[in-house]
C-alpha positions in Angstrom: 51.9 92.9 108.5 51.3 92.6 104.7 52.5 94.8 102.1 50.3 93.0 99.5 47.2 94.0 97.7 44.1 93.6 99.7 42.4 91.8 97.5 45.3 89.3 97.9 44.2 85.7 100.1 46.4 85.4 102.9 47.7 81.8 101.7 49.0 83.1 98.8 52.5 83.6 98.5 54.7 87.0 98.1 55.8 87.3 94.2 57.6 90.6 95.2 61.6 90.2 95.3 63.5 91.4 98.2 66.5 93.6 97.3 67.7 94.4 100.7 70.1 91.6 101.0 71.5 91.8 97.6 72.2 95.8 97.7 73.8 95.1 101.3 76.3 92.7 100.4 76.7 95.2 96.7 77.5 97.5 99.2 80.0 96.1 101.7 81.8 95.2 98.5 82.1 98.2 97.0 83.7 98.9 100.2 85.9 96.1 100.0 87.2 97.4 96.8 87.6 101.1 97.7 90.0 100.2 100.4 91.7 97.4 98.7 92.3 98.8 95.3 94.7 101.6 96.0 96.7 98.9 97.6 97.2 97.3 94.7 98.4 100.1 92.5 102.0 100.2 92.3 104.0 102.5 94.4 106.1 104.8 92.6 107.6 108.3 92.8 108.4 110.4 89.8 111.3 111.7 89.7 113.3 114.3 86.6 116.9 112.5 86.8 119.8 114.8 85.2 121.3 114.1 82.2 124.8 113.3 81.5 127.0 112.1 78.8 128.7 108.7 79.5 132.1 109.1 81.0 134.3 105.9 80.0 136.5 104.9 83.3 139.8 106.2 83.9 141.2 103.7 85.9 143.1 100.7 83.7 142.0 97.0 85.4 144.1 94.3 85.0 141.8 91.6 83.4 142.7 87.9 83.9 140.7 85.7 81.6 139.5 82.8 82.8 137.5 80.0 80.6 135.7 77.0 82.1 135.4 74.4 79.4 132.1 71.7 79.2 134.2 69.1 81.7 134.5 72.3 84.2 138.0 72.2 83.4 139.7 75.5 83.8 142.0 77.3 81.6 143.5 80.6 82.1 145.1 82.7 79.8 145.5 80.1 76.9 146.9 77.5 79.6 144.9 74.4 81.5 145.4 75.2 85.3 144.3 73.0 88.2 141.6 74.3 91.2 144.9 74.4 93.6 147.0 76.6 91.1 144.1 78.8 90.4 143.8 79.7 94.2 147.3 80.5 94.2 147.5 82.6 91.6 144.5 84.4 92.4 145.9 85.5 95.3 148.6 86.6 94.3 146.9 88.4 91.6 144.5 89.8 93.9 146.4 91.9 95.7 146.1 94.6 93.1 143.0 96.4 93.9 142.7 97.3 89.8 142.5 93.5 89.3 139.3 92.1 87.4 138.5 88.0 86.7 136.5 87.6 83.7 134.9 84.2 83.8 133.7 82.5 80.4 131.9 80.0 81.0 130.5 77.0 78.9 126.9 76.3 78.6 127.3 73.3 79.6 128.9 73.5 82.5 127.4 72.6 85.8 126.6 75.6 88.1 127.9 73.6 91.1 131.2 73.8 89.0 131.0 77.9 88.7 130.2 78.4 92.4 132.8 76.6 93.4 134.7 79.0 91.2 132.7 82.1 92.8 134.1 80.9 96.4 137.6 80.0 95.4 137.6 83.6 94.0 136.3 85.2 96.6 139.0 83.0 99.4 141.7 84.3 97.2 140.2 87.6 97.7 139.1 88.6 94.7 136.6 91.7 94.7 136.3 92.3 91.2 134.6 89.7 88.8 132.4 89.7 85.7 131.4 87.2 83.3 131.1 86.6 79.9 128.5 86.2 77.4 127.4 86.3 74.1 124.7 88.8 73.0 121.9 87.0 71.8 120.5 88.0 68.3 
């Protein structure tokens, strides 16, 4: 069956273009999209948090300040102290729940070097620990 003119031959060939195919798959992937997009979209709530003015902290810590130099070396309180010492003294220290470890650390130093620090801490069972930096400009 021809949908041609009939004055067309019947060797001649169809200069008509079929848009069937091409508005199917247009379709099937604007329907790709309509289920895909709101997926996408970030998932948040809003939410009216209250305000308050900052409270500063009543409780007093006991801070211990602890500097690891470029070698990893340790020094504690303006003294050099060995690993062995420092797990001592941590422990003892620890004891006091108000107790806080400040760690500055060098740049430099190896991060292998501060997690060794991180477990000897947290053996000695220190619960409290921050560290140190510089704000950058």
């Amino acid at each position: 069956m021809s949908f041609g003119n009939s004055f067309q031959q019947e060797d001649s060939m169809m200069s008509e273009i079929n848009v069937t195919p091409l508005v199917d798959v247009m379709l099937v992937l604007l329907v790709v999209f309509i289920i895909t997009a709101p997926l996408l979209a970030p998932q948040s709530l809003k939410i009216n948090l209250p305000k308050t003015q900052a409270v500063a902290s009543n409780e007093r810590l006991q801070q211990a300040h602890l500097i690891v130099n470029a070698r990893g070396d340790f020094e504690l309180e303006n003294s050099h102290i060995s690993d062995l010492a420092l797990a001592e003294l941590l422990h003892t220290r620890a004891l006091d729940p108000q107790f806080q470890l400040q760690v500055e650390a060098d740049k430099a130093v190896p991060y292998g070097r501060v997690a060794e620090l991180m477990a000897l801490a947290q053996h000695a069972g220190v619960t409290r620990m921050s560290f140190v930096t510089i704000a950058a400009k």
